[in-house]
N, C-alpha and C positions, 0 to 999 in steps of 0.2 A: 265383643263382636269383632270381624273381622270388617279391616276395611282394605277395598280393591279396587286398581287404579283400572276404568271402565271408559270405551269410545262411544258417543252418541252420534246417532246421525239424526240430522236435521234436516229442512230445508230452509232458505236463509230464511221469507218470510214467517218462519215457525220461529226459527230464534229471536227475531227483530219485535216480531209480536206482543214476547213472551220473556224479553231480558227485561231486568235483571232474573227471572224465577221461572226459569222454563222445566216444564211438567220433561221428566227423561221419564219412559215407562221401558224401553230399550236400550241397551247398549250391549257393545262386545268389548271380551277383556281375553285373555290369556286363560288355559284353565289352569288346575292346581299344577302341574307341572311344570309350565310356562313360567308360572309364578317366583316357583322357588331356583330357578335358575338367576345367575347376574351376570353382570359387566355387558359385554356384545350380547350373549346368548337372550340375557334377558331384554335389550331393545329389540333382536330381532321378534319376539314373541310378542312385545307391544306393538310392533311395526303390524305385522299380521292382522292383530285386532282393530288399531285403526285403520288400515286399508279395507276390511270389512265393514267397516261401518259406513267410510267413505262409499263403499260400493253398492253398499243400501241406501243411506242418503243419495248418491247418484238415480236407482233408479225410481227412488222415490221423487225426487227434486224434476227428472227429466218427463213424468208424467204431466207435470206442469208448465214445461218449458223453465222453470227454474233456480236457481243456484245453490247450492246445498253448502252445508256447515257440517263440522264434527264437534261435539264438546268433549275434552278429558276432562272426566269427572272420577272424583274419590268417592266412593260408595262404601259405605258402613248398613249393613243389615241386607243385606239385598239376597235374592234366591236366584241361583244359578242352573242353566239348564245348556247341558252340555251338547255341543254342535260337533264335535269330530274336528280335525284337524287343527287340534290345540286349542281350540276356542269355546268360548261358554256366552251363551246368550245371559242377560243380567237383566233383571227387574227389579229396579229399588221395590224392596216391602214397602208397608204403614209403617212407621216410624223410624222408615231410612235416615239417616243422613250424609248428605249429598256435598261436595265443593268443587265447587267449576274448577278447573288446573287450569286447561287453556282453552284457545277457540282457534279451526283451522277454520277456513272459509275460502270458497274458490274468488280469484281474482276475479273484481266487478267487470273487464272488458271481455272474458269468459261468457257474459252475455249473447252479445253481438253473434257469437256461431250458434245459439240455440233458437228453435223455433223451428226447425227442419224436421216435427216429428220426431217421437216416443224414443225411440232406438235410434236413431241420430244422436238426438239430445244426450242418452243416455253416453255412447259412446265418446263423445266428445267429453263430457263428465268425468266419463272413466279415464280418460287418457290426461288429463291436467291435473297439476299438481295445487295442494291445497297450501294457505298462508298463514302460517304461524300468528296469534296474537294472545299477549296477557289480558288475562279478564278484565283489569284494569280498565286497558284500552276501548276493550267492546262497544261502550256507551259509543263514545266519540267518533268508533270507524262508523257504527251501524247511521251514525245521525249522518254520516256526511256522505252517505249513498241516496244513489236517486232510488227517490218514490219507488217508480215501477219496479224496481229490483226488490223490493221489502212487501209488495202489496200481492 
């Protein structure tokens, strides 16, 4: 089986929930062409698919008034359904197997501008940049955020 490095969008509360073993039923990845490309060519193809994810977790997260996550995750078994412009929508199968790579998360004071409504929220979302972290770390960022940010 093939395994494929895949972007999920979240919202924080969905990941905070649901760490260590959050249910991905979505993510974006590169399609096969994207794939077989390297060096620059192949990050800008990953870039593409995590900023799509990012832009679905945005407006899914701004429905809420709340903070969105991306996971890279490596996906073995998964079924691919092709979006157009390089992209392929991704659903782990039954007996996927999954491994979290990293976790982007929008910065916690990113809060403070939301709560302005759907399309506010969302646009402020879309316009920040998201923060790198090893899975490692996740535990200890998610504990040391306030409550309301995770509920």
């Amino acid at each position: 089986m093939t395994t494929l490095r895949a972007y999920a969008p979240l919202t924080l509360p969905q990941l905070a929930t649901a760490w260590p073993d959050p249910q991905i039923r979505l993510a974006y990845a590169p399609d096969a062409a994207g794939r077989a490309l390297s060096g620059d060519d192949l990050e800008e193809a990953e870039w593409l698919a995590l900023s799509a994810a990012a832009e679905h977790a945005a407006r899914e997260a701004a429905a809420g008034g709340r903070l969105r996550a991306v996971l890279a995750v490596d996906v073995t078994g998964a079924q691919e359904t092709a979006l157009g412009a390089g992209l392929v929508a991704v659903a782990p199968a039954e007996g996927s197997e999954i491994a979290i790579v990293s976790a982007h998360l929008d910065e916690p004071g990113l809060a403070a501008r939301l709560g302005r409504g759907q399309e506010a929220d969302a646009q402020a979302l879309s316009e920040a940049a998201l923060l790198w972290y090893d899975p490692s770390e996740l535990r200890d960022v998610l504990d040391g955020l306030p409550q309301d940010l995770l509920d």
